[in-house]
Every structure is written in structure tokens, then in C-alpha cells.
C-alpha positions in Angstrom: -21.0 -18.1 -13.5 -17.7 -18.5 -11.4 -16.9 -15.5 -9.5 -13.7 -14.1 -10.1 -12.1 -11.0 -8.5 -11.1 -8.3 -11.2 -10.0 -5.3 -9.5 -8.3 -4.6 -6.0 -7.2 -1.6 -4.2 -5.9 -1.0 -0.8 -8.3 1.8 0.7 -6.9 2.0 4.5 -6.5 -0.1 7.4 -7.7 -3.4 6.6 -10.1 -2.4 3.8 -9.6 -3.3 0.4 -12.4 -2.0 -2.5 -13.0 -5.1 -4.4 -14.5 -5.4 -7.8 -15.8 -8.8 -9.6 -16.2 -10.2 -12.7 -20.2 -10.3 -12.6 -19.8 -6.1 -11.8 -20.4 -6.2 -8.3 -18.1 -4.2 -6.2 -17.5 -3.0 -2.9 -15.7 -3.0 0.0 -14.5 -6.0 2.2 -12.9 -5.4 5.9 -10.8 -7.9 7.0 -9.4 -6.2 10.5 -11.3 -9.0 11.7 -10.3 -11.5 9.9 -7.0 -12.4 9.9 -6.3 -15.3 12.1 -4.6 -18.4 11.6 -1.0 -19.2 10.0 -0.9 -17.6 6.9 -3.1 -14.6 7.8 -1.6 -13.4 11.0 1.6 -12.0 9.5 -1.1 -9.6 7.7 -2.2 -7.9 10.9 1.1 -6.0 10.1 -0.5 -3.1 7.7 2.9 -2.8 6.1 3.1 -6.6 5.0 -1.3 -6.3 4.5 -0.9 -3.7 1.8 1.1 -6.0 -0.5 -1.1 -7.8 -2.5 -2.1 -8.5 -6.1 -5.0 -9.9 -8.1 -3.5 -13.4 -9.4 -3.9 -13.6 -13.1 -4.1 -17.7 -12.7 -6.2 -17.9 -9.6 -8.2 -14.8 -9.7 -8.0 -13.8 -6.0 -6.2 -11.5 -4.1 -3.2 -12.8 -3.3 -0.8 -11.6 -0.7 3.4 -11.8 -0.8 3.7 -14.6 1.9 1.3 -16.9 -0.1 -1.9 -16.2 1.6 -5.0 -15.8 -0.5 -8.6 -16.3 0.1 -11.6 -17.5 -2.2 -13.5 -14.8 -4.3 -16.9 -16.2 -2.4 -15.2 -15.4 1.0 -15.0 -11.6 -0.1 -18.2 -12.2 -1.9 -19.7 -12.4 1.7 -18.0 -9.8 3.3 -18.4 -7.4 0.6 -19.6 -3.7 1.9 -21.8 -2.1 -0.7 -22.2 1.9 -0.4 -25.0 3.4 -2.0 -24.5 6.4 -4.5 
């Protein structure tokens, strides 16, 4: 199965809840990691919050471009128990 992300929501700070097409969800923190061209604009929370989940490539997707792979958040992903 490719993994897909289907859900997104901005929780605070850096944090994003993220759910997947295989059901899995969570939460990633990226405070971390946010380095390079595209991702240090992020590191302002005002331009971090704006993102989507592109319809096409099935990521989050941020207004300046950035996005990263549904494997990379896959990795990071937080899991709290009930």
C-alpha cells in the first residue's frame, strides 16, 4: 500500500495531528525540523500554520511550496494511547 496523508490539523507550536490512509494517526513535531531553504521560512508559526493536504500529491503542503513525504511524517509520527 502507498501511504498517503488524509487528514491534517494544526494543534500548536509546531505540531500537527496527522491521519493516513492505512488509519494510523498521530502526532508529528517538527520544531526540530525545519531547516534548509524551503523549510526555514516555517520557523515563523504564522507562515507554519498555513498548510493543506494536496489532493494531487497527498502531503501536507505549505503556501511557499514546501512539502514533505508521507513516510517522513510516517517516522515522526507521536502515537498517544487512549
Amino acid at each position: 500500500m502507498i501511504l498517503h496523508v488524509t487528514k491534517a490539523k494544526y494543534i500548536k507550536d509546531f505540531m500537527i495531528w496527522i491521519q493516513f490512509n492505512d488509519g494510523a494517526e498521530g502526532f508529528v513535531d517538527l520544531k526540530n525540523q525545519l531547516y534548509g531553504e524551503m523549510f526555514e521560512p516555517l520557523k515563523d508559526l504564522k507562515k507554519f500554520k498555513k498548510f493543506k493536504v494536496d489532493p494531487e500529491l497527498e502531503t501536507i503542503v505549505w503556501q511557499n511550496g514546501a512539502d514533505l513525504a508521507p513516510e517522513f511524517f510516517r517516522s515522526h509520527l507521536v502515537v498517544k494511547a487512549a
